[in-house]
N, C-alpha and C positions, 0 to 999 in steps of 0.2 A: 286390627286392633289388638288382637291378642299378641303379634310379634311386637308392636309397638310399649306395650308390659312391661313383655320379658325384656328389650332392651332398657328401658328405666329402672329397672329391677337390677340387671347386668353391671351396668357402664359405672353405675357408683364403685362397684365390686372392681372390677378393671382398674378405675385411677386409685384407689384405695390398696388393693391388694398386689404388689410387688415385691420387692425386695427387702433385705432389715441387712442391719450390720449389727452382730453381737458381737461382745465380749467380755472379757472379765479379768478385771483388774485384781493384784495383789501387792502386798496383803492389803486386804478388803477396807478396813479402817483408815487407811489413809488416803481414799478417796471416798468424794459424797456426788459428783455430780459430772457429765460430761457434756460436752458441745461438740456439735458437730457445724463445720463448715466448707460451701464447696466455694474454693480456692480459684482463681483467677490470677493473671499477669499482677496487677493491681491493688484488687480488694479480695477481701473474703467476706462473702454470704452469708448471713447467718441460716442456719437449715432447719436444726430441732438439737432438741435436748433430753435428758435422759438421765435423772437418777441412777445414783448406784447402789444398789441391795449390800444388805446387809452380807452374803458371800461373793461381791464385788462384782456382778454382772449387771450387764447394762443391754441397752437396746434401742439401735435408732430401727423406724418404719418411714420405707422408703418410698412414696406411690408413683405415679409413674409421669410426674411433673419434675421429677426430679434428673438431672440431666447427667451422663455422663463427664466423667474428667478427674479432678483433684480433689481431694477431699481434707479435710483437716482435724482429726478430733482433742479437742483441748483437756483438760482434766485438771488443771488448776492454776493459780494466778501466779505472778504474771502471762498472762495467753501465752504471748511470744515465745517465753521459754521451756511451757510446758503442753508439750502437743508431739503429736507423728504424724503423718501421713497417710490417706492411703487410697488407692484407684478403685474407681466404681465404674463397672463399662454396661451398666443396667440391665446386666444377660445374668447376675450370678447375686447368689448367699455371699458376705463375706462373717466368717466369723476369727475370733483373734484372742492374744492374751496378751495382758502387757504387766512388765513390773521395772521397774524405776533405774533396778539395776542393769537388769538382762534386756528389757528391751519389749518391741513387739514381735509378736510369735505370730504368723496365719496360718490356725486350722484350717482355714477352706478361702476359696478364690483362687483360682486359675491367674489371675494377674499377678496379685501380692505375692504369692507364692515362689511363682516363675521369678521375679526377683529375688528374693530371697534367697532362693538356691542359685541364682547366677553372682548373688554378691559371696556366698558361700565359695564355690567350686574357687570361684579366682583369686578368693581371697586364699586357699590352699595352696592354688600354683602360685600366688606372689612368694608365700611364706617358702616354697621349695628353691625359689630364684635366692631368696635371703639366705639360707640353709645354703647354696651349693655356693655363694661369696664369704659366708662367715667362714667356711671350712676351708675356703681358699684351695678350691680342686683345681687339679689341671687336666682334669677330665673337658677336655672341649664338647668331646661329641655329645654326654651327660647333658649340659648347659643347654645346646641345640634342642635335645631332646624335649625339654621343659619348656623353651619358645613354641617349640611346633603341638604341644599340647594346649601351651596358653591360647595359640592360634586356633585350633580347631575347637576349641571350647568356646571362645568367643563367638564364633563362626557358629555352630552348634546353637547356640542360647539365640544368636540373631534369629534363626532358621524358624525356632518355636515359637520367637514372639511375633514374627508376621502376623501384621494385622492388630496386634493387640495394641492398647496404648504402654505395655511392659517396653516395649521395642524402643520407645522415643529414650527410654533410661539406661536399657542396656549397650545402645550406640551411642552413647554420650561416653558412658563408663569407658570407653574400651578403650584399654593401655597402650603406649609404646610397647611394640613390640618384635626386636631387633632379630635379622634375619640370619646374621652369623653370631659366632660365637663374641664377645666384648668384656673390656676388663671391666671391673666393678666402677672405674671413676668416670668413666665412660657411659657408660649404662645411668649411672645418677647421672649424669649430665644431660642426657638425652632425653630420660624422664623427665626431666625436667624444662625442656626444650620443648617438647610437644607435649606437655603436660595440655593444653585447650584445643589440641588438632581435632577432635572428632566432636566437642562441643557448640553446637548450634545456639547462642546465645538469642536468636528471636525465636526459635521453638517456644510455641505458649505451653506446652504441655511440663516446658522446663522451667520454665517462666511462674506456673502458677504451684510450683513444689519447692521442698525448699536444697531440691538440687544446687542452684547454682551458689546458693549463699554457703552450701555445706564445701564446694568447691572451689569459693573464692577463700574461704577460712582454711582450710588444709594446703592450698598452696603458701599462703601468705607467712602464714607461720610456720608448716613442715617445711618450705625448700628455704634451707640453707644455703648459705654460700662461707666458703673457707679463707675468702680474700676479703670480705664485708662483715663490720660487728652488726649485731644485732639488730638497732637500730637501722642501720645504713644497708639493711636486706631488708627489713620488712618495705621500706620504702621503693626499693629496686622491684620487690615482689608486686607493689601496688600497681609500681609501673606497667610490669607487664601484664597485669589483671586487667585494667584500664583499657590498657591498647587491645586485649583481645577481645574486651565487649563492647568497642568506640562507635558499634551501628547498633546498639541495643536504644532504645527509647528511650528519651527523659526521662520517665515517670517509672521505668524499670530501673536503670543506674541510681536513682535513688534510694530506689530501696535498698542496692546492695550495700550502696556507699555507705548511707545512713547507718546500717548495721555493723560494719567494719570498720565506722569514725565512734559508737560506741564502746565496739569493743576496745578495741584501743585508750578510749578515753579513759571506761573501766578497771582495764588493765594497768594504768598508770606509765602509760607510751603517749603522755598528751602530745610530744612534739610530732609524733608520727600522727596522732589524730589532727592535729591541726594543719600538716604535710596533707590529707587526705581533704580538706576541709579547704584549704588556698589552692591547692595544686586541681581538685577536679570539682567536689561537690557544691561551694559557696554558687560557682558558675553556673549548676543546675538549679540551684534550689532561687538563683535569682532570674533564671529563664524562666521557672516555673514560677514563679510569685511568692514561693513557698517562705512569709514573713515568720514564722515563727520557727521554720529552720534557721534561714538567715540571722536570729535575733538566738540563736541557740548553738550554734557556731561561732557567733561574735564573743558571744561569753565565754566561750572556751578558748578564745585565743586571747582576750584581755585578761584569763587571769589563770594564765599558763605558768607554771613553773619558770622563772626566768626573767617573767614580765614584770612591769612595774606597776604594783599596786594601786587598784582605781583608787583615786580620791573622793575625800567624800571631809563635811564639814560639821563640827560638833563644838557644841559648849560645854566651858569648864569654868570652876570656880579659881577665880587668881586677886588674890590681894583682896576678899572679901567683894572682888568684880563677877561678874560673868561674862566672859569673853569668848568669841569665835575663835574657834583654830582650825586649820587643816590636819589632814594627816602628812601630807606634803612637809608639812613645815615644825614638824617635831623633831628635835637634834639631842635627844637628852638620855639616847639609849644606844646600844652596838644592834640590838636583836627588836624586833616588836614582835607580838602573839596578839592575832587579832581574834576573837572570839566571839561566834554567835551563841547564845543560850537564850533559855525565857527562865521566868520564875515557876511554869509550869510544869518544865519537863524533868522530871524524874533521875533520869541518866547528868541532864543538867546539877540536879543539888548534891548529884554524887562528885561529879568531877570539878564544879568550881571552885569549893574548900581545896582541894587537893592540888589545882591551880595555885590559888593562891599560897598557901602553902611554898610550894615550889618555889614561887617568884620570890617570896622573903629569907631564900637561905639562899639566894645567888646575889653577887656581887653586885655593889650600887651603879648603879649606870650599864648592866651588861644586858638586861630584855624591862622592858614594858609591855603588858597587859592595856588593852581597847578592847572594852567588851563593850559587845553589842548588845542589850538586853531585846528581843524581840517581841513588844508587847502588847495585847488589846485595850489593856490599860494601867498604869502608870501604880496602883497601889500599892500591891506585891511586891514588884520588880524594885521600887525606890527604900523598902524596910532591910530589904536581901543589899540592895549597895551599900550599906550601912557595916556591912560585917569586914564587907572587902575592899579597907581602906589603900591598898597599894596601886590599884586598878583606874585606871582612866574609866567611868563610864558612859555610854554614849545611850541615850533612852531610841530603840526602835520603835516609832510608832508606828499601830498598824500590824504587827507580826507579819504572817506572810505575805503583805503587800507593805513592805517598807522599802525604800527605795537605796538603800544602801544592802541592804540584804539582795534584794533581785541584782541587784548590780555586780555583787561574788556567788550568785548562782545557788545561796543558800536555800536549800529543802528540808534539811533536818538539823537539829540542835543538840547538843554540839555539835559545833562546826569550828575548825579550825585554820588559822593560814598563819606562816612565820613570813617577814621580812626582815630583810638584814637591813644596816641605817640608812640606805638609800631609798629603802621600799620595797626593794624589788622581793619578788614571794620567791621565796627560798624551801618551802616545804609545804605539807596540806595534810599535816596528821590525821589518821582518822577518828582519836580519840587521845583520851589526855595521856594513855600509855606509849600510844605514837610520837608525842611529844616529848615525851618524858626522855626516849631513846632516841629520837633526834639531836638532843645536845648533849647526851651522856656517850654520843659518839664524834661530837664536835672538838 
């Protein structure tokens, strides 16, 4: 009876009392709160959460349900973009420091660490390979010497991570690394050649960090090519990205893809996002059922740069009538500026005076103004049409469920798209000063 106690006494202490991951962020005010999440091919978990003190320290408590692998800690919104990494092998303390510019620091973990100093060390020997091409030596033997250090360094780092889950990152990481002496254009080519040779693209342990996406983004846009412009590399790069992860899992290529058709979109490379989007991802995302990819991808290819502006139908006043028109079928301008705004927004009552404006010191027949008013309801919106009598307006009912707004993919107000007199969208300023330098370069 009395062992039987002590273990009911014990076993709460045991799953309760384990590990913690501390650390402390700087400067301290600019964060309030962290999350912690362990990481998977797939999903992320949610774990625990953890204030951040007033001298920016924080504290996840770990008990011993908690499993090894991946780990995630967020620290502010959007998630996606603001988080690190870090491995928990359920044997150790980890503690840490992070700041926004420099990065995360690990005081303590034998895991974290071991990376750390292994991205370190080679990140030295890369810089000495850069160092002995910039200075253009004809020191051969020098050059050798630096491969056979990168070699045994790498060799070295494998040795210490036996066993650890550090080990799955450090054999990913590992470079080309050429066994004689090579000129410099040679050497970037080869780089670049086996830039995915040591990368195991079904490793879960690579699968649930954000390894591979940080290694799909530094090839796609670091490797250059000198015979290919921009465009016509990023797309060459995709290719061989594609081909070297073509046995990873549906449900993994999407996520890269997903994140690399963003970027891009972001970036204002929509043809290259929509190249990413026809050429590999629409295919997964309709294997997968994935409707709201598919309907998210569609919108970016209908109203790409180049394409021709979705139609849509609105009433105006003619001859004391009201009449339907299309936008299709308006012939009484060189340029049109289609415009989302509400009567609500802020940024709106700043830049549509200034719109309009614009439109009346430019030549008769050279742009027309379609604005869109986006609204819950009609009172506001119809007092403000009043001022800006140059402007076609078009009432959105509904705000953001109006169905000419979803259809340009409108989320915030202003929004802007230029077609030339065919329709076709010719530019997507991001504000009326975008606009403004769009035809004052015209």
């Amino acid at each position: 009876m009395k062992r039987l106690i002590f273990l009911s006494v014990l076993l709460p202490s045991i799953l309760l009392a384990q590990h913690t991951i501390k650390g402390k962020f700087s400067p301290p005010e600019d964060y309030n709160v962290a999350l912690l999440y362990k990481v998977t091919p797939t999903i992320s978990q949610y774990i625990s959460n953890s204030e951040v003190k007033k001298d920016g320290t924080f504290e996840f408590k770990l008990d011993s349900t908690v499993t090894k692998g991946m780990y995630r800690i967020v620290y502010a919104v959007p998630q996606e973009d603001y988080n690190f990494d870090v491995i928990y092998n359920k044997n150790e303390d980890i503690e840490l420091t992070f700041n926004s510019e420099t990065g995360v620091k690990f005081l303590s973990s034998s895991e974290n660490k071991l990376i750390a100093s292994y991205t370190n060390s080679m990140s030295m020997v890369t810089q000495s390979i850069g160092n002995y091409y910039r200075q253009q030596s004809k020191d051969t033997m020098a050059l050798k010497a630096i491969f056979k250090t990168q070699r045994e360094t790498q060799q070295n780092f494998e040795k210490a991570a036996k066993g650890m889950i550090a080990l799955h990152f450090i054999k990913a990481n590992k470079p080309y690394i050429p066994k004689n002496h090579e000129t410099v254009k040679t050497y970037v080519n080869n780089l670049k050649t086996h830039y995915f040779d040591y990368i195991d693209f079904n490793n879960k342990t690579l699968q649930s960090s954000s390894f591979l996406e940080e290694r799909m983004l530094n090839y796609v846009f670091g490797m250059s090519s000198d015979d290919l412009d921009e465009v016509a590399s990023y797309k060459n790069n995709i290719d061989v990205f594609c081909n070297a992860m073509k046995t990873v899992p549906k449900e993994v290529k999407r996520i890269l893809l997903v994140d690399l058709w963003e970027q891009m979109r972001d970036l204002g490379f929509e043809n290259v996002a929509n190249y990413v989007s026809e050429t590999y991802l629409m295919d997964i995302a309709i294997a997968l059922n994935d409707q709201e990819l598919i309907s998210d991808l569609i919108l970016l290819i209908n109203i790409a740069i180049g394409e021709e502006a979705p139609d849509f139908s609105f009433e105006i006043e003619k001859d004391k009538k009201v009449v339907t028109k299309k936008l299709s079928e308006l012939n009484n301008a060189e340029n049109y500026i289609l415009v989302f705004w509400s009567s609500g927004c802020s940024h709106c009552l700043d830049e549509i005076p200034q719109l309009h404006t614009f439109v009346k010191t430019q030549e008769k027949g050279f742009v027309k103004v379609i604005a869109i008013g986006l609204e819950d309801k009609p009172d506001d919106w119809k007092v403000l049409t009043e001022k800006y009598t140059e402007f076609i307006h078009v009432y959105g009912k509904g705000k953001w469920d109006n169905d000419i707004g979803n259809t340009y993919g409108v989320n915030a107000t202003p929004t802007y798209f230029v077609l030339d007199m065919d329709k076709k969208i010719i530019a997507k300023p991001e504000d009326f000063e975008g606009l403004k330098d769009f035809f004052d370069e015209e």
